[in-house]
ZARO-553216 format. One record per atom (N, C-alpha, C, O): residue in one letter; x, y, z. Coordinates in steps of 0.001 Angstrom, whole numbers, plus 500000, padded with zeros to 6 digits. Example, Ala and Ser with C-alpha at 12.3 -4.5 7.8 and 13.67 -1.06 7.14 Angstrom:
A513190494310507800;A512300495500507800;A513200496700507800;A514236496681508465;S512850497750507080;S513670498940507140;S512900500030507870;S513409501138508039;
//
This chain:
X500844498811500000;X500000500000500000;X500885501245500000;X501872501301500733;X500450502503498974;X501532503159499254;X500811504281500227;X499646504291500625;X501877505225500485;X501631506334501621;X501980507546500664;X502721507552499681;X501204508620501253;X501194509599499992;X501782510542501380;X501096510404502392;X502815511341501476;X503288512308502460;X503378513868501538;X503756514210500417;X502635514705503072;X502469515694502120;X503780516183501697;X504770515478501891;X503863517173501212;X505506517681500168;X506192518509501347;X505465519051502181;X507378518600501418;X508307519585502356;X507514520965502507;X507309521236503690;X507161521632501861;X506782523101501587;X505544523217501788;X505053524339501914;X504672521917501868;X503719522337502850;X503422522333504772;X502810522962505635;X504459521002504588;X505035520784505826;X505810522117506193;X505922522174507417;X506294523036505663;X507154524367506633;X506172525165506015;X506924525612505148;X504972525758505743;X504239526420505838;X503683525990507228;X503756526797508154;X503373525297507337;X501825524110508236;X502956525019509371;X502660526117509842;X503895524495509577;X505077524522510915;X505410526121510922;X505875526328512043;X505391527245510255;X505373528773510162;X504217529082510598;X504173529621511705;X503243528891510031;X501318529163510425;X501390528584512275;X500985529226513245;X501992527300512276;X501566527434513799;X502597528337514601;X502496528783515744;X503343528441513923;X504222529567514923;X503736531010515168;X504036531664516167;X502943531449514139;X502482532625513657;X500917532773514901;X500430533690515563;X500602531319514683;X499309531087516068;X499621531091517334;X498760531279518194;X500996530868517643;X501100530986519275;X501238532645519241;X500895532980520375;X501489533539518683;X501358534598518906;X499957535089519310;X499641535668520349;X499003534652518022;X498138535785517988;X497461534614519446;X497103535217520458;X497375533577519452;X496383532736520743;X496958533465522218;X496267533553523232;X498481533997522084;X498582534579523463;X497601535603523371;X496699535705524203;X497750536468522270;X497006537876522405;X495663537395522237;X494950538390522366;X495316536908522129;X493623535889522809;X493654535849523370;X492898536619523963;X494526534941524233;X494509534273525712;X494142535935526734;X493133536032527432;X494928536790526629;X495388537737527314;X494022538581527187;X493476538775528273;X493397539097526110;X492146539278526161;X491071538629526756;X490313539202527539;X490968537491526434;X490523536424527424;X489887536357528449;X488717536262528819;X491477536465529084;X491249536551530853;X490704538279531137;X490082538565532161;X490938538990530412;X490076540149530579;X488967540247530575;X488340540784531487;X488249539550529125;X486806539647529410;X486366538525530122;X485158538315530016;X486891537882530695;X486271536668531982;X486847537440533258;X486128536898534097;X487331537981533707;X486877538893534966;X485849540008534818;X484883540189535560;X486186540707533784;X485001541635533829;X483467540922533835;X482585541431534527;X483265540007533221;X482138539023533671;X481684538958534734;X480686539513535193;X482690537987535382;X482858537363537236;X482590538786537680;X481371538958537656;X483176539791538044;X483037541283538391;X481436541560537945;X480504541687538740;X481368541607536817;X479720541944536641;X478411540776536903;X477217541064536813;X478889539590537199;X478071538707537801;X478005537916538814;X477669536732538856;X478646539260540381;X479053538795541363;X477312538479541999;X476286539072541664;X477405537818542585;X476308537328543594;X475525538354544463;X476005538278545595;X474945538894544444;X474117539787545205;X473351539124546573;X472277538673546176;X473455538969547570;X472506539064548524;X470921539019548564;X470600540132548147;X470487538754548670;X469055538939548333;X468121539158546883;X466978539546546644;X469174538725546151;X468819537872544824;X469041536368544638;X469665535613545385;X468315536042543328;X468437534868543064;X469680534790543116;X470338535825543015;X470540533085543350;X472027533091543404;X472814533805544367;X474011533900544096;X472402534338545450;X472831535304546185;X472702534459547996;X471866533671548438;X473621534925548473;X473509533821549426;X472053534497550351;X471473535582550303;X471925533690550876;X470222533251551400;X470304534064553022;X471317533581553528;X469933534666553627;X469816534804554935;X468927534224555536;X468029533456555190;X469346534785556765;X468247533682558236;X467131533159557800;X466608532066557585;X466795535031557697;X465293535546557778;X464197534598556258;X463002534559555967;X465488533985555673;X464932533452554187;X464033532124554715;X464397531450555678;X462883531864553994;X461865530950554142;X462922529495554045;X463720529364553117;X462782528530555082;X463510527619554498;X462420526493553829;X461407526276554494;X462594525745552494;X461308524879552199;X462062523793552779;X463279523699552940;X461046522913553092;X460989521338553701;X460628520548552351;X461282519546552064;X459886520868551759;X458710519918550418;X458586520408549109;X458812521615549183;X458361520118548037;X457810520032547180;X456761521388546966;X456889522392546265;X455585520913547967;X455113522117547939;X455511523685548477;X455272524774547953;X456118523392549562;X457127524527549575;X457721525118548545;X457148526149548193;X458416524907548100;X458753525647546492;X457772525974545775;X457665527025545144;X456957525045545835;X455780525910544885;X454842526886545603;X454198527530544774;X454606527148546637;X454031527984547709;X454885528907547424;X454251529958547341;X456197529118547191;X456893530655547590;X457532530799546482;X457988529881545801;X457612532324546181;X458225532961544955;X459906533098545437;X460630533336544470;X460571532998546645;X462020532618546722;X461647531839547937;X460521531575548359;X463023531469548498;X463379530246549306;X464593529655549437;X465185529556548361;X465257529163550524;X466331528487550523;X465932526867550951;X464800526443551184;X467236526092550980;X467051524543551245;X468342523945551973;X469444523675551496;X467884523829553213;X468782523400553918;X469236521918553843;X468488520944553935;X471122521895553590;X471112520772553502;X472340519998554248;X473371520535554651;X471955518436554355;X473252517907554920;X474527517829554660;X474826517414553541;X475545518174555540;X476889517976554560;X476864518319553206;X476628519502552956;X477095517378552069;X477265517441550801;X476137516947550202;X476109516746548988;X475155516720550957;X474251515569550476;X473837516190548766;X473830515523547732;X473547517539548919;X472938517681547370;X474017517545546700;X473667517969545599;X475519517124546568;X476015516814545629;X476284515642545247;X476896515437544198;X475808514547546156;X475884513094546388;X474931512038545407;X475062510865545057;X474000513006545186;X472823511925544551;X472267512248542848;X471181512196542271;X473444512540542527;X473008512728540737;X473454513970540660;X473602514831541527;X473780513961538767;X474140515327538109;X474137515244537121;X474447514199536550;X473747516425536463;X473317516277535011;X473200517342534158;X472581518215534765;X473468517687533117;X473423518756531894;X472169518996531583;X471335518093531630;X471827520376531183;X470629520123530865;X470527521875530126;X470773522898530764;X470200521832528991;X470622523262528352;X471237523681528530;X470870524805528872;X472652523529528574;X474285523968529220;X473985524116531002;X474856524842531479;X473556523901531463;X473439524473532582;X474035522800533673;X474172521722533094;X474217522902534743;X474486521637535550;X473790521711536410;X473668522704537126;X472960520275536555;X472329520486537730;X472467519158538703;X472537518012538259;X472497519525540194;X472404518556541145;X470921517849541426;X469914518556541479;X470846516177541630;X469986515944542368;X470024516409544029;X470704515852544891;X469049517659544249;X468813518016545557;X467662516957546086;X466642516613545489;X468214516471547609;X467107516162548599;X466591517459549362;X467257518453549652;X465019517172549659;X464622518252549982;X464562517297551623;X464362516084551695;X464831518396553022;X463891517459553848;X463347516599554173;X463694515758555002;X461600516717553071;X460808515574553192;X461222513922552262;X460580512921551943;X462703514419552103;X463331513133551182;X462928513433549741;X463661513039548834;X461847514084549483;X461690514359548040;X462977515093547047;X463766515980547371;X462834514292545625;X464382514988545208;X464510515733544314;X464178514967543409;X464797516907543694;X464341517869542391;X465406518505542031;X466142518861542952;X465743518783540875;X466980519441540024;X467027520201540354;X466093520988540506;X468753520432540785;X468594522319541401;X470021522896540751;X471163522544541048;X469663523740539919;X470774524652539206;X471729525570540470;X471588526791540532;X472636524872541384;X473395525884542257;X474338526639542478;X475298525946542817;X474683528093542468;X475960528614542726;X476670528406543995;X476218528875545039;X477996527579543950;X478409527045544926;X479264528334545643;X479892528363546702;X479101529045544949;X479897530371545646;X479364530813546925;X480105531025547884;X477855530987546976;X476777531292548053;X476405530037548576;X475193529860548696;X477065529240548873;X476739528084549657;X477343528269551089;X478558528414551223;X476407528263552261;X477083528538553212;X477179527825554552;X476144527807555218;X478171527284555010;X478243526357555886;X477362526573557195;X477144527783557148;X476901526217558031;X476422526611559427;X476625525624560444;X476196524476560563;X477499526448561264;X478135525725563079;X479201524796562732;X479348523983563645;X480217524555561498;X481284524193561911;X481825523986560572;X481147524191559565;X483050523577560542;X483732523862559405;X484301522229559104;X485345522157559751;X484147521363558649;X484125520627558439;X483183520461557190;X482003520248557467;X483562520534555683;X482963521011554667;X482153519867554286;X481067520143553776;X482546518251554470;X481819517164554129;X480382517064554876;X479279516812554392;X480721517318556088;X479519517061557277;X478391517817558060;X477445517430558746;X478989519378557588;X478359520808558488;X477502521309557335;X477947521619556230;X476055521364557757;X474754521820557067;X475263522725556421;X476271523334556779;X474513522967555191;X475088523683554431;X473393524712554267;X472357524084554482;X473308526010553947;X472025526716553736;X472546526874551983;X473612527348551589;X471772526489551410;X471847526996549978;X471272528460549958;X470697529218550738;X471808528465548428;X471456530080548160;X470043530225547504;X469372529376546916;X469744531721547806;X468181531883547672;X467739531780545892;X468202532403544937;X466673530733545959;X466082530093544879;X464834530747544575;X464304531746545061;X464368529690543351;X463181530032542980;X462693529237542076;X463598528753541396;X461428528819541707;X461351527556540506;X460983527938539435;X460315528968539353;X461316527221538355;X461453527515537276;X460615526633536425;X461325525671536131;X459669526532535996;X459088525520535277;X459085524742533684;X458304525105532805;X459800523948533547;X460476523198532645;X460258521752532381;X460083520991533332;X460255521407531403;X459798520206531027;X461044519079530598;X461365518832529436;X461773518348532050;X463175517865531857;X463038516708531334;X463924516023530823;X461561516384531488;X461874515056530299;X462304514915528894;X462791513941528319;X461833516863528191;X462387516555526916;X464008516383526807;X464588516658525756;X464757515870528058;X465963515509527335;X466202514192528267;X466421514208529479;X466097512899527313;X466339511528528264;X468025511405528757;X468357510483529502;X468876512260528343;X470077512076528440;X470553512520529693;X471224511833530463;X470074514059529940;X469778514138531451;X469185513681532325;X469469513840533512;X468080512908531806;X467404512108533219;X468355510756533417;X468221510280534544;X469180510117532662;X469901508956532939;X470823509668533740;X471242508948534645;X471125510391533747;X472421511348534405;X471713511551535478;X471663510584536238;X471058512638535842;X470739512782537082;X469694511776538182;X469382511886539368;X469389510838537160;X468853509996538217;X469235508436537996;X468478507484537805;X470556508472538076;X471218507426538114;X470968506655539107;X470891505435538967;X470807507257540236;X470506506626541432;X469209506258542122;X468928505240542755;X468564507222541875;X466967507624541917;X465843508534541486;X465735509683541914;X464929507931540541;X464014509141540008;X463647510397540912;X463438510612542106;X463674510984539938;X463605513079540713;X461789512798540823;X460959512186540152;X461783513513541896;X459844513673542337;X459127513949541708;X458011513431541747;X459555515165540601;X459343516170540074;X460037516606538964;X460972517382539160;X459707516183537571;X460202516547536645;X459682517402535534;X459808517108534346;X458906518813536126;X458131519405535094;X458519521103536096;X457877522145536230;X459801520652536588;X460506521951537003;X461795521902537722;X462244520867538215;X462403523109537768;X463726522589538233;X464196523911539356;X463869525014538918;X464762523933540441;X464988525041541086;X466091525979540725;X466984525513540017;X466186527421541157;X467108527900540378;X467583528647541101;X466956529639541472;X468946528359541546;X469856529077542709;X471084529598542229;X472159529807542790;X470571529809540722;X472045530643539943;X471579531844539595;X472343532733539971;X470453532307538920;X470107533673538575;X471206534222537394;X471998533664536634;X470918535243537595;X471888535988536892;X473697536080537391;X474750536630537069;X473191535234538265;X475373534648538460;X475732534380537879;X476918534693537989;X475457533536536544;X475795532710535797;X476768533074534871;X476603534122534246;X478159532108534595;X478918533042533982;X479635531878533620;X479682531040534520;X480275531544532437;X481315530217531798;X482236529641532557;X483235530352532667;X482278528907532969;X483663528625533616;X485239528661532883;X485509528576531685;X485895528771533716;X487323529953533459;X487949529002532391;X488869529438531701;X487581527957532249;X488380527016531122;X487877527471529986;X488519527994529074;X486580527253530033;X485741527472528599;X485601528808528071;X485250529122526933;X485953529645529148;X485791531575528909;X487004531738528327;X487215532519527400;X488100530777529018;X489743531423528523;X490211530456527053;X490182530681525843;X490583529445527803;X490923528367526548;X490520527907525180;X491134527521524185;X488743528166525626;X488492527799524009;X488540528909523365;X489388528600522527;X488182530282523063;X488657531616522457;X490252531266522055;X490483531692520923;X491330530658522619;X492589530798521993;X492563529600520838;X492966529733519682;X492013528443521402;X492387527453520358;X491294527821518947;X491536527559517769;X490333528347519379;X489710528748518005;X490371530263517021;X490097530699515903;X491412530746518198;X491926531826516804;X493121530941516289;X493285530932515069;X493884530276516985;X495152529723517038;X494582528484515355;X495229528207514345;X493197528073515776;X493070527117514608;X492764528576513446;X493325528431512360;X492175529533513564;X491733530145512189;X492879530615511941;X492900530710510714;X494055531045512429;X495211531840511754;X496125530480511160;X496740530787510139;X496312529194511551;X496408528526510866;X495658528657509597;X496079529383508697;X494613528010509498;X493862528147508138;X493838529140507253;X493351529071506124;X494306529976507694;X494409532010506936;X496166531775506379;X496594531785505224;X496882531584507616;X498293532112507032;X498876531113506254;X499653531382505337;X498461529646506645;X499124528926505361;X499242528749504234;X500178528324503558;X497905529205503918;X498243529521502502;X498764530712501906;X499472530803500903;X498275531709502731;X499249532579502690;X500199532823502202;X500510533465501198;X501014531977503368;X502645531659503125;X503264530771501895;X504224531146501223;X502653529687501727;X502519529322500661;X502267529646499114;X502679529066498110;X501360530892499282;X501083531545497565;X502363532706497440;X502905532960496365;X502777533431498897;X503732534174498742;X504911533259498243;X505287533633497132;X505638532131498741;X506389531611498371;X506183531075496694;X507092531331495904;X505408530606496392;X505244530188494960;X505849531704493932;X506779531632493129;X505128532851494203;X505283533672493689;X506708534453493284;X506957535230492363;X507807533737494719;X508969534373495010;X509857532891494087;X511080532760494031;X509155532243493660;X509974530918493274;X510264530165494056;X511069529312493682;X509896530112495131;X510745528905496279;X509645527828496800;X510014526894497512;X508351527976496445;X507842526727496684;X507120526236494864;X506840527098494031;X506992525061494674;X506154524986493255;X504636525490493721;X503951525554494742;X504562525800492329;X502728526718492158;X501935525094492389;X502480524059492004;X500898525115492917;X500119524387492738;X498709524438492029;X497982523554491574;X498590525943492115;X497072525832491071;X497977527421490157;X498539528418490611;X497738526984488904;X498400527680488046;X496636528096486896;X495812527386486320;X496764529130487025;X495809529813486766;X496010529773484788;X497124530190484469;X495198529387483668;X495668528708482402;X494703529799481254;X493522530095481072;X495403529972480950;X495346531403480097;X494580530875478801;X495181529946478261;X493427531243478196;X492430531004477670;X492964530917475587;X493397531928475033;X492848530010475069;X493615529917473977;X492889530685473116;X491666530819473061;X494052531355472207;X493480532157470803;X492232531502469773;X492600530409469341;X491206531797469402;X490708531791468274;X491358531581467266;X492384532221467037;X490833530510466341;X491414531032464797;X491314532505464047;X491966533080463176;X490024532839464936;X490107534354464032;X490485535544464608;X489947536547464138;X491490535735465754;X492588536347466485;X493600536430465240;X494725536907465391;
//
């Protein structure tokens, strides 16, 4: 069988173009991390908003109907328990199987930023008050991929809504805000400068032409 290898001169274009990309992907990168703080900065957690950590005075629900009785609310929980029992994607978003109290269990979109320990520091074991919520009504069966995910362990109570303890916090995480912006310029200046480099070189004589543009033949009656 034979092997067809591409030619030298495209191989040191290919190898110039990526050199030409670690430049411009730093000056991505570096932008980047600029507009992902100004984000985080503009979608810090507020207090007494959704996503915002929860005070005393906040209704705590026990049930099912609790959430649906109140337009906000927090949910007190054990240790880690709401991160223990399922997780799952669900319109980009991640969500935990939360136990409520009454053992009942329902998707809860949470900012772990406003999660706040109470009476001891021991992060596995010391109640945790989630941040102040609100429900959202949604229909999670239209995606079966998330329900295998989040109820790997045990069907959710309630699957025609999901709680929502992110609000307007919500913001990419620092991988996906920083990293993918570089590898997607780093791949387009590849694709831009190689040929580039390549038609300049043909032109200067130092690489062969590959598409040679063929000049239209005379008429007999020219």
């Amino acid at each position: 069988m034979r092997r067809r290898l591409l030619p030298f001169d495209i191989w040191l274009c290919l190898a110039l173009a990526f050199l030409v990309s670690m430049g411009t992907g730093k000056v991505a990168g570096i932008l980047a991390e600029k507009n992902y703080a100004a984000q985080v900065e503009a979608h810090k957690p507020v207090d007494g908003e959704i996503g915002g950590a929860a005070g005393e005075e906040v209704f705590q629900a026990q049930s099912v109907q609790d959430l649906l009785s109140h337009d906000t609310f927090t949910v007190i929980s054990p240790g880690i328990e709401y991160r223990n029992r399922g997780a799952g994607y669900y319109g980009g978003k991640y969500f935990q199987a939360l136990t409520l109290p009454s053992g009942e269990l329902v998707a809860a979109w949470i900012n772990e930023e406003s999660v706040q320990m109470l009476g001891g520091d021991d992060y596995y074991t010391t109640d945790k008050r989630l941040p102040l919520g609100r429900v959202v009504y949604e229909d999670l069966t239209s995606s079966e991929t998330f329900l295998d995910q989040i109820q790997h362990s045990e069907p959710l109570s309630r699957t025609d809504f999901y709680v929502d303890m992110v609000g307007a916090t919500a913001v990419l995480n620092e991988e996906q805000a920083t990293e993918t912006p570089v590898l997607m310029v780093q791949l387009a200046t590849i694709v831009v400068v190689m040929p580039l480099l390549h038609m300049l070189g043909s032109k200067l004589g130092i690489f062969p032409a590959y598409f040679v543009r063929k000049k239209n033949k005379k008429s007999d009656w020219d």
